[in-house]
C-alpha positions in Angstrom: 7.5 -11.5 9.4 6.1 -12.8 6.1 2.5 -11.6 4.8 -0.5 -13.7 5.9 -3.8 -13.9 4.4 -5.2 -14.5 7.1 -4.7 -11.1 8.7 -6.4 -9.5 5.8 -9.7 -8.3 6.1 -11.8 -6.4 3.6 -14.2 -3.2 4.9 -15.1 -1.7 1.9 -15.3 -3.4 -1.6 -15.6 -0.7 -3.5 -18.9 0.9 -4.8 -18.4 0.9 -8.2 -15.4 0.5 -11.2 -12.8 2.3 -10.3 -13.7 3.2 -6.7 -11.2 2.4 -3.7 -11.5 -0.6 -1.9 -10.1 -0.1 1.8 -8.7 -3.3 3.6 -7.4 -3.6 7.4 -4.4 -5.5 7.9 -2.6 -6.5 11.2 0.8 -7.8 11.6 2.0 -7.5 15.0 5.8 -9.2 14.3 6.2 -6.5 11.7 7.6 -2.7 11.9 4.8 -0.3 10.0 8.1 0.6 7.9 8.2 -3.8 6.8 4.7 -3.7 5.7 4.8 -0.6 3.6 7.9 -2.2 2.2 7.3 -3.1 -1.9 5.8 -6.7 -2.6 5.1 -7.8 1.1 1.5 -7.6 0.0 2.0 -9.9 -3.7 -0.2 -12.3 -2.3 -2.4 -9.9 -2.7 -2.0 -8.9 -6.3 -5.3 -10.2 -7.4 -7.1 -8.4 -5.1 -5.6 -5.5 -4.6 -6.1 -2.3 -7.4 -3.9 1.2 -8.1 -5.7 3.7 -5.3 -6.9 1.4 -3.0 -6.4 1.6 0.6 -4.7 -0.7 3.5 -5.4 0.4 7.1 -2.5 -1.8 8.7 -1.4 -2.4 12.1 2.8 -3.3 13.3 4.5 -3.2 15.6 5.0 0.0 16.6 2.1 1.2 15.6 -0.5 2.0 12.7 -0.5 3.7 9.3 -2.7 4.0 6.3 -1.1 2.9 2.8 -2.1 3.5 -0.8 -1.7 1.1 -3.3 -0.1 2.5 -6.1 1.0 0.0 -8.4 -0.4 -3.6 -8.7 1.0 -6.5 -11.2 1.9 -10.4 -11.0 5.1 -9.4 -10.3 4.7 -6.3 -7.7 2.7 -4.9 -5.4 3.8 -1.2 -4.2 2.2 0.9 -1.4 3.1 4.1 -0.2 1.6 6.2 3.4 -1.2 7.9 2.4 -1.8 11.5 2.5 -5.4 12.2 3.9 -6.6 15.7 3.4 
């Protein structure tokens, strides 16, 4: 299913430059693996910075993605790797 901002929710803004922002997301029409996917969050791109964090829910489950590269033209997330 195609992005909605509507199922976008910021938690944390950020406390200062450069410090993560961490969103929740829920799509329940799309796989974990369709949200990760690059540019299903460019709606996004003017929100969303290199580092933050997306806690998103699909259907089959949930996972925690990193932004890691953000411009008008792309967004691209990756599953984070939580020590």
């Amino acid at each position: 299913m195609a992005f909605s901002r509507k199922n976008f929710y910021p938690i944390s803004a950020g406390a200062g430059a450069g410090t993560p922002k961490i969103v929740s997301f829920v799509d329940t029409a799309s796989t974990k693996a369709q949200i990760a996917a690059a540019d299903y969050f460019l709606e996004m791109n003017d929100v969303l910075a290199v580092n933050d964090f997306i806690m998103a829910a699909g259907s089959d489950g949930c996972v925690v993605l990193a932004v890691t590269a953000v411009t008008t033209a792309t967004v691209t997330t990756e599953e984070a790797t939580l020590l």
